[in-house]
Every structure is written in C-alpha cells, then in structure tokens.
C-alpha positions as CSV (number, residue, x, y, z in Angstrom):
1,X,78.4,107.5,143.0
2,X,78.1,108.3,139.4
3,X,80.0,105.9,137.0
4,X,83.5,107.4,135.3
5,X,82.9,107.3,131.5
6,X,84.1,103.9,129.7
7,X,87.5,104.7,127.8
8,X,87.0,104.6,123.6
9,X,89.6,102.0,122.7
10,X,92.2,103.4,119.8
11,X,92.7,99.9,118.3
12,X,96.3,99.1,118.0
13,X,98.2,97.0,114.9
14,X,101.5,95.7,114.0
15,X,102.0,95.8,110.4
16,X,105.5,94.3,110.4
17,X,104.2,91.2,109.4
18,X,102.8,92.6,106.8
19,X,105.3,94.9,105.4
20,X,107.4,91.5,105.5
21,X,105.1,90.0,102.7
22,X,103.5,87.8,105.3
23,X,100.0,85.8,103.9
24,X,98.9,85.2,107.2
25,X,99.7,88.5,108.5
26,X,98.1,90.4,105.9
27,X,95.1,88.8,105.9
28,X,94.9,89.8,110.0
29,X,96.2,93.5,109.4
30,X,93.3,93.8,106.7
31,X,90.5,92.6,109.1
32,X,92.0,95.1,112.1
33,X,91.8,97.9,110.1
34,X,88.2,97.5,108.7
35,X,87.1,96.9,112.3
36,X,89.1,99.8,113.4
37,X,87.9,102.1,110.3
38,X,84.6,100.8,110.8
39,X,84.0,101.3,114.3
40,X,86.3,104.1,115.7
41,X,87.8,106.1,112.3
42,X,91.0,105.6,114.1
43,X,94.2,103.6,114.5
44,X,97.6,103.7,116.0
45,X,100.5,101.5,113.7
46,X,103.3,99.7,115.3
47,X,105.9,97.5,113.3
48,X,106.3,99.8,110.5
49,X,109.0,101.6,108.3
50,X,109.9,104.6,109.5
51,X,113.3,104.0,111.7
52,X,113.4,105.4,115.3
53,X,116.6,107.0,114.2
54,X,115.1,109.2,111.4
55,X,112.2,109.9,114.1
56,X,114.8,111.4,116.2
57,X,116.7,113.4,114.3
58,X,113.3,114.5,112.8
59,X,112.4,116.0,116.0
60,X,115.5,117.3,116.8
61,X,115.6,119.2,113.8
62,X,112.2,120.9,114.2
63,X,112.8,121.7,118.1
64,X,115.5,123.5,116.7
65,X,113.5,125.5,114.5
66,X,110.7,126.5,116.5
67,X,113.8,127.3,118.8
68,X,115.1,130.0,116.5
69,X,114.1,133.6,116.9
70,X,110.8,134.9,115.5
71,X,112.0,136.9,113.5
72,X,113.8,134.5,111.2
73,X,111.1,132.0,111.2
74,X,108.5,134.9,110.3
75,X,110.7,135.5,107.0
76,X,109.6,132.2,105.7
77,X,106.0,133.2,107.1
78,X,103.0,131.5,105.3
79,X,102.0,134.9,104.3
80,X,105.7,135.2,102.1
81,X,104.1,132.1,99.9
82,X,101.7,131.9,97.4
83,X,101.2,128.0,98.4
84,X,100.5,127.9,101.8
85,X,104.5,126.6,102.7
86,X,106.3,127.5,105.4
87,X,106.1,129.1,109.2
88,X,102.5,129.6,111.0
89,X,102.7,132.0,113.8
90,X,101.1,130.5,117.3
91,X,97.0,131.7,117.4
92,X,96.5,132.2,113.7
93,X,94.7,129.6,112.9
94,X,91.4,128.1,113.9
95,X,89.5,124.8,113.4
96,X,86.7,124.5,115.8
97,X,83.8,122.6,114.4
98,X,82.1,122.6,118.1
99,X,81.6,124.6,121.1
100,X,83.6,127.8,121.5
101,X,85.5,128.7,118.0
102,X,87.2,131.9,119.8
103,X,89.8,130.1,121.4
104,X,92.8,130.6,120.4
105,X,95.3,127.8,119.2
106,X,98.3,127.7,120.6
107,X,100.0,125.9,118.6
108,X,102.7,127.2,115.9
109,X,103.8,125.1,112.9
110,X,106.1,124.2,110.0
111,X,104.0,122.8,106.7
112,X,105.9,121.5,103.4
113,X,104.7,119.9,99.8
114,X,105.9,118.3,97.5
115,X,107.7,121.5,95.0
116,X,106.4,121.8,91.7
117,X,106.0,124.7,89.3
118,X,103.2,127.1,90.1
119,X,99.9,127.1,88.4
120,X,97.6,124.3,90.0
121,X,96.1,123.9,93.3
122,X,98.7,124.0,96.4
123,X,101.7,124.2,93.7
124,X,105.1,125.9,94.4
125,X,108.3,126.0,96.6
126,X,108.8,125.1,99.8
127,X,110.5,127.8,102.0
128,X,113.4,127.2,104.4
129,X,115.3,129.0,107.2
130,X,118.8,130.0,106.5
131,X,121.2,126.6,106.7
132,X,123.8,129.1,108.6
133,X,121.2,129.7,111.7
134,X,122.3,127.0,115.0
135,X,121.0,124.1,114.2
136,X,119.9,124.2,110.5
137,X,122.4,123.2,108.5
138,X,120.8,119.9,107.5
139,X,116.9,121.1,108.4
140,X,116.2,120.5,104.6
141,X,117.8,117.4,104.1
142,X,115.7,115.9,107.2
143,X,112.6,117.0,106.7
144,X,112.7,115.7,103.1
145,X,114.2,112.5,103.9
146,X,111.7,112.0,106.7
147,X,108.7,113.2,104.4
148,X,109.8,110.6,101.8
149,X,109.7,107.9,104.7
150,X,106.3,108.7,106.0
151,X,104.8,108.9,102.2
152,X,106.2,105.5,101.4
153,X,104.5,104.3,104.6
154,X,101.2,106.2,103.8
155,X,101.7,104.1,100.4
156,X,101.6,100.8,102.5
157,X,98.6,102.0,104.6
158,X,96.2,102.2,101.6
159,X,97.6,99.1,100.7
160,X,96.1,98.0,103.6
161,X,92.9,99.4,103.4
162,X,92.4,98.2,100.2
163,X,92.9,94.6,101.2
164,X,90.4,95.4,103.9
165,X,87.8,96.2,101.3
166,X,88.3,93.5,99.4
167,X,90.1,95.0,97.2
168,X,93.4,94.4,94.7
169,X,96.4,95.5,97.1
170,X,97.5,98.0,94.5
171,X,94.0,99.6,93.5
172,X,95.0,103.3,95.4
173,X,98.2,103.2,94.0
174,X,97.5,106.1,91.4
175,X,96.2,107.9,94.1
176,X,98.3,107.3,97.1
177,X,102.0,106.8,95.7
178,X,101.8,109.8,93.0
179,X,105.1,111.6,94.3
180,X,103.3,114.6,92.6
181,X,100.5,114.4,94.7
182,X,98.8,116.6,97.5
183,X,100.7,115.4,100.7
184,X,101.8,117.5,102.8
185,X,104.0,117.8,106.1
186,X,103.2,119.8,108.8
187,X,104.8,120.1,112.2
188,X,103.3,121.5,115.3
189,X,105.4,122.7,118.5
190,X,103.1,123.2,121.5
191,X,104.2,125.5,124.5
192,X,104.8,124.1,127.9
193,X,101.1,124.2,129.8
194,X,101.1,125.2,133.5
195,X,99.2,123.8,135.7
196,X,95.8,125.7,135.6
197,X,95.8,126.8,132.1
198,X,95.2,124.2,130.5
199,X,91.3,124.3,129.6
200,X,92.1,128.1,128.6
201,X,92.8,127.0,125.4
202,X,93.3,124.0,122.4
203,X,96.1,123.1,120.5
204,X,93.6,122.2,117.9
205,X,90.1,122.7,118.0
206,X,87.6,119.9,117.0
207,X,87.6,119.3,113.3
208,X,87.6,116.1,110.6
209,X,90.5,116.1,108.1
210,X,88.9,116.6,104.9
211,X,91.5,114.6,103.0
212,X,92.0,111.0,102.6
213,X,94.5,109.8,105.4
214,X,96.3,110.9,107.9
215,X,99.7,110.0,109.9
216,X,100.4,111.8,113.5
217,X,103.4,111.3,115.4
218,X,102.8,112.4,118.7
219,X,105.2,112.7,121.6
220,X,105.0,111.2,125.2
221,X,102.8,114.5,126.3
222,X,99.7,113.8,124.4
223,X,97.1,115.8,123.8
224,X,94.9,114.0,121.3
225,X,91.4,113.5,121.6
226,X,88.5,111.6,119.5
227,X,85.0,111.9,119.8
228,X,82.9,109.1,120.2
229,X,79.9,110.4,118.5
230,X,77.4,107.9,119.7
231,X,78.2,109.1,123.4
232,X,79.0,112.9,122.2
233,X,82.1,112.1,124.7
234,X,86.0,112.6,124.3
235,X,88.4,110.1,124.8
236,X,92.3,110.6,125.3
237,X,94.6,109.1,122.3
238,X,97.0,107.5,124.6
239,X,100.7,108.4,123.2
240,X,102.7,105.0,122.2
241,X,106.5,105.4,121.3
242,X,107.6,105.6,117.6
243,X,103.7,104.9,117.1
244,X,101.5,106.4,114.2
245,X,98.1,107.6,114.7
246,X,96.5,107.0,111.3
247,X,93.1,108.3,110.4
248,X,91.0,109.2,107.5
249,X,89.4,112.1,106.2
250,X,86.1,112.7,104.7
251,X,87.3,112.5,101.2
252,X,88.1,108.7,102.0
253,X,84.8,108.3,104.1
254,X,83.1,109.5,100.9
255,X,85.2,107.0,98.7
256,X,83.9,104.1,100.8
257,X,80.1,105.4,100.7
258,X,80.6,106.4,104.2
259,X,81.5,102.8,105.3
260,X,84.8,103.7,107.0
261,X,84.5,106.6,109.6
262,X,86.1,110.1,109.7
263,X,86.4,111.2,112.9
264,X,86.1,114.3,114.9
265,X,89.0,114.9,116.6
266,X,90.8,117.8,118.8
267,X,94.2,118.5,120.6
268,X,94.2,119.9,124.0
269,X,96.6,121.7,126.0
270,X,97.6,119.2,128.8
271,X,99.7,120.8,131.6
272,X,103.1,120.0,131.1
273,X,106.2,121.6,132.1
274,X,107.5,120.8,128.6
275,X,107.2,121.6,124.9
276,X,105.3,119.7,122.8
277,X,106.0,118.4,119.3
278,X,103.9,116.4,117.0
279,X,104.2,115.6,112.6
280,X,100.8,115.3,111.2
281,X,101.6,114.0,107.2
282,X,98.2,114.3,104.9
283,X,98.2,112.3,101.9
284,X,95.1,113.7,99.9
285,X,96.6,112.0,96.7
286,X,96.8,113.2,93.2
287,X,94.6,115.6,92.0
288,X,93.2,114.4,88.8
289,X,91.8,111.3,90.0
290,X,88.1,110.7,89.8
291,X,86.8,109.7,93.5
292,X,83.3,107.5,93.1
293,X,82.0,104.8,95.8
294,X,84.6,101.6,95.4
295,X,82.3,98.9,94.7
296,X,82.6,96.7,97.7
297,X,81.1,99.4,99.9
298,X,77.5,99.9,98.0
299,X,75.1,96.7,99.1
300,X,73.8,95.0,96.6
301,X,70.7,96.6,95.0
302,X,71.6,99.9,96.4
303,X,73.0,102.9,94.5
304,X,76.2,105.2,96.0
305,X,75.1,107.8,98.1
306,X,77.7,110.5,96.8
307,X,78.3,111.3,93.2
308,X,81.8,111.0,91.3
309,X,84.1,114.1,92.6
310,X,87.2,114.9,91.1
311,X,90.0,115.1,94.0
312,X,91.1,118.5,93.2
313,X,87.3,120.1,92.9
314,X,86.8,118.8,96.5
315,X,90.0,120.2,98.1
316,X,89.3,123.0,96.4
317,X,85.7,123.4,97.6
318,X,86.7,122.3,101.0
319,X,89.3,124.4,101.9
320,X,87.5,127.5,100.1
321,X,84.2,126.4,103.1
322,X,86.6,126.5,105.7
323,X,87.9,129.6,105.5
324,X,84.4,131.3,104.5
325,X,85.7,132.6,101.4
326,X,82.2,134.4,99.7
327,X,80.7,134.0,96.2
328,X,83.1,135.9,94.6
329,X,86.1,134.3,96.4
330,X,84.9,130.7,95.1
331,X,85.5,131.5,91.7
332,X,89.0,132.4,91.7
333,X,92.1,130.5,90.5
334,X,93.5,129.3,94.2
335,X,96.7,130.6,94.6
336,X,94.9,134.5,94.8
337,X,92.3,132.5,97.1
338,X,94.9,131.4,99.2
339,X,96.5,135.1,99.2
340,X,93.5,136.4,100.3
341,X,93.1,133.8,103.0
342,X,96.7,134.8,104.3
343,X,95.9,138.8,104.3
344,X,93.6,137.3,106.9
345,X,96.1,135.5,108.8
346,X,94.9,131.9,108.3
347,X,96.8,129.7,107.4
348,X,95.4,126.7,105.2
C-alpha cells in the first residue's frame, strides 16, 4: 500500500514573550523564525497584539459588507478608483503561477491603504459603503482601527526578523513602521463550497507575494495551502484561532540574498456549508527605500546576488509583469497603468 504523503510542518511561535521585552524570549523567537524562514518561508504567530475582541468585531464588520447588496458594494468598485481601493467582484481576478490559470477565483474582496494625495505609486482615497446601509455605521472606524493594529504588529515582526539576522532590532524600522508606506488591507469572503465542487475551482490560485511580508487571518474553514518545492507537493495550513500566518515575499527573499524563503502558496475551495472569511495585511514598506543584500546574508568572500532596487521600481515592475501590461504600458505613470488594468477587470 502506497505511503500517505508526510505533512509540511507550518512552524508555530509565541511572541508574547517577546513583545513583553523578554531577553530570554527574544533570543528564542529570533532563532524560530530563521529556522522557519529558512526552511519553510512560513509561520503562524501566537501571543501577539492584536486583541481577540478587535478580531471579532473585524469580522463582523466585513460579513456584513460582503452581506450587502451588489449593487452598493459595486459603487465603490475597484474600477471607481484610480488606486486600486475598494470592492473586487468574485472571478475577476487571477493569480495562478501553476497548472490551469483559467479557473476562476471565487473569491470577492475589500482592499484599503493608507490615504494620501494622488501622484505616486498606489496613492489616493480609500472608498467606503454608505455608513446608513445595515450594518455600516462604524465599517470605517473598524477597519482602520484594525489596520492600525495589524501594522503595529507587522512593525514587531521585522523586529523579529532582524534579530534573526543578526541584526540591530530597529534596522527595518524606516521601512516597516513608515505609516506612509505601501501596506495594504485586503479582505476576502469565500462562498460556502458544497460537497463536490470543490476542486472546480480556487480561492486563490498558486502565487508568491511579491512584497516583503505578509499577515493572514484565516478562519476555522481553512483553505490555505504551501508548496513544498523540494517534493512539488501541497500541504494544508492548518487554521489556529486568533493565529497569524506570516510570510514573506520575494522583495524580502531578495533583501536577504535569497536566504529566507518566499513561498508558493494557494487557497482552495474546501467544502463547507459556510462562508469563508480571511484578512491578508501586506506591508511592502516605504517606497523610497533602497533594498540591497543585508550584510549578514552574503558569505564571506562572496558578492550579493541581486543588485540595489529601489522599493517603489520593484512594485512597480512587479505588478506591471503580472498583469502583462506591454512595452508601451511599462512606461506610463501608474495610476493610467492601473486604469487600464481595471478596464480589464483585474484587480491589482
């Protein structure tokens, strides 16, 4: 009888320890995350700041918006903003890297940034339903206070990791903290999955986050799979309460001359007789600062293997790749590239 696959172990680590000041404890947090970051690209974090209270009322808040009717979401549509902010309609968008890219997602979502003034990459308001539809009143006020939660505990994450490359605690801070930067919010509401249709199609087709880091609160459903390239198997994320799933992208794979892993990674449609919700928060920092291999990650005698890349020419470059904008496309400002992208019905 053939053997069942061995399971991919998502290492697990309490940071409480650590947020608490704790010596001891930080030194133990740093050494789990470079084996994790090492070895898998992927983490869940128990222990840390984000209160189960605000989780709640987070999801509350955007079950009742993906409860509304479509027609008042779609009037704060992605394709009614020049920044990529606001409601993405299920099947629009897709991010298969392997296999079959015509599936459709089915998936719809909710995406926010920080607001500044128009005129750089991702720049602009956020849209938001009407605060006199059921349930919306304090939408805003949540989302914002929840996205100000999960940044400050993004902040404390590349803490982390830069005590795990021997690094001085506060070496990302320009990057990470920057309350200007490129982080964005984006939640997902899946449709219940009967039994049967559930290989029809992907929540999110297989892809690496081309940013720096990322935070995924998942519900009890599940969903999330990562690839263990070395087998070319896929191995269930198994959903932990109040838990984040923290990986990083291949912005931060590049930073540490690829000695911490970006993952390929995918969301499936598991049958359930239930919605599903999940909050993926990207921080992909600020955009002026200069990414070149950190120090501690090029052996002695050896020389980085990428160049220096400004932060804001790699989003830019990445996201323009993804959505196979053509020659022409590449060299325009981004707010008509993302226009154009949304004519399509994409939603980046």
């Amino acid at each position: 009888m053939a053997s069942s696959k061995p399971e991919l172990k998502i290492p697990v680590i309490n940071i409480s320890g650590y947020l608490s000041g704790d010596d001891a404890a930080k030194k133990s947090c740093a050494t789990e995350l470079r084996h994790a970051m090492e070895d898998v690209g992927f983490l869940q974090v128990v222990g840390h700041s984000v209160s189960p209270d605000l989780q709640k009322r987070f999801i509350e808040a955007v079950a009742a918006f993906f409860a509304l009717p479509m027609s008042e979401k779609e009037k704060i549509g992605l394709d009614k903003s020049p920044c990529n902010r606001g409601y993405e309609r299920m099947g629009v968008e897709r991010l298969e890297e392997l296999e079959d890219s015509s599936k459709l997602e089915q998936k719809e979502g909710f995406t926010v940034r920080p607001e500044r003034p128009l005129g750089r990459f991702m720049t602009g308001p956020n849209q938001w339903p009407d605060p006199s539809l059921p349930g919306m009143s304090n939408f805003r006020s949540t989302y914002m206070e929840y996205f100000a939660a999960v940044h400050q505990l993004s902040t404390s994450m590349f803490r982390l990791i830069s005590l795990s490359l021997d690094l001085d605690e506060h070496y990302f801070d320009a990057f990470a903290a920057d309350p200007d930067g490129t982080q964005l919010c984006r939640s997902h509401h899946y449709p219940p999955t009967p039994s049967g249709e559930a290989v029809r199609g992907r929540g999110i087709g297989a892809h690496t986050d081309f940013g720096a880091l990322t935070l995924l609160l998942q519900d009890e459903i599940g969903g999330l799979e990562v690839l263990h390239k070395p087998t070319g198997t896929w191995h269930h994320v198994t959903p932990i309460e109040g838990a984040y799933v923290i990986n990083i992208g291949d912005l931060m794979q590049r930073w540490t001359n690829d000695r911490y892993l970006s993952t390929m990674h995918r969301v499936m449609s598991p049958t359930s007789s239930k919605p599903r919700y999940s909050v993926a928060f990207f921080n992909d920092g600020a955009l002026d600062v200069t990414v070149e291999a950190i120090p501690t990650c090029v052996p002695a005698g050896e020389k980085p293997k990428y160049p220096p890349l400004k932060v804001e020419d790699h989003l830019l470059k990445r996201y323009r790749q993804s959505y196979s904008l053509g020659p022409a496309e590449m060299k325009t400002p981004m707010p008509v590239v993302s226009s154009t992208v949304q004519s399509l019905g994409i939603a980046v």
